[in-house]
C-alpha positions, 0 to 999 in steps of 0.5 A, spaced: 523 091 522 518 093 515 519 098 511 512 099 509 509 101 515 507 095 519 510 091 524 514 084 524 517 081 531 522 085 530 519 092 530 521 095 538 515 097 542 515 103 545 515 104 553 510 108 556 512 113 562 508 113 568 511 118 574 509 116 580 503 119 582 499 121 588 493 120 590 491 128 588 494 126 581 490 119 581 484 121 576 489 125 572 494 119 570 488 115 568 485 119 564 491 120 561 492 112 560 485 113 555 488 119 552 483 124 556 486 130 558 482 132 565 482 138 569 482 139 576 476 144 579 475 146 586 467 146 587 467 151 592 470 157 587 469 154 581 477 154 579 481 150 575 487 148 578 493 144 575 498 141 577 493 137 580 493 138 589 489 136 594 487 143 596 484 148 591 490 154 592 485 160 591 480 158 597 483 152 600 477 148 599 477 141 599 470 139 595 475 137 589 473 133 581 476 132 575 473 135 569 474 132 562 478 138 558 474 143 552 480 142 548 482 150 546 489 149 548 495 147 543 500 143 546 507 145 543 513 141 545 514 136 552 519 133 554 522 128 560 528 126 562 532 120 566 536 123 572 542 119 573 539 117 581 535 113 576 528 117 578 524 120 572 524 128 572 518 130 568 520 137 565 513 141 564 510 141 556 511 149 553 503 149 552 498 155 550 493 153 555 487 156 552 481 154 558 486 155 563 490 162 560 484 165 562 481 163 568 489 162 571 492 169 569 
């Protein structure tokens, strides 16, 4: 391992972990494989919706998309953990959600 900051063959890459996913969340988890945070929105009502569903849960619209993120919340903490069954269970993140404080409120 270098201690300067650069790597060797020795420095240990890191896993990235990836939940399984639905068809709903698909877009979602792409854009997050880019480093983009996307939102799912209903057409019908012109609300967000996360956790990301195949109905809106305000009208029960199906006319769904996906729209990048404004960037006004602050994430401050995340974690996920292992279940001993070998499954992942993703704990939700603590976050100021900024965009969606207001709409979901």
């Amino acid at each position: 391992m270098s201690f300067d900051g650069g790597t060797t063959d020795e420095t240990p890459t890191r896993t990235r972990f990836e939940p399984p996913t639905s068809r709903a969340a698909r877009p979602f988890w792409e854009a997050s494989r880019e480093q983009r945070l996307v939102l799912q929105w209903c057409r019908s009502c012109d609300e967000p919706i996360h956790y990301p569903r195949d109905a809106c849960p305000q009208c029960l619209g199906d006319d769904l998309e996906f729209r990048p993120s404004a960037g006004t919340g602050e994430v401050y903490a995340a974690l996920a953990a292992a279940n001993w069954g070998g499954r992942w269970e993703v704990v939700p993140p603590e976050v100021d959600a900024g965009e969606l404080a207001n709409r979901l409120s």
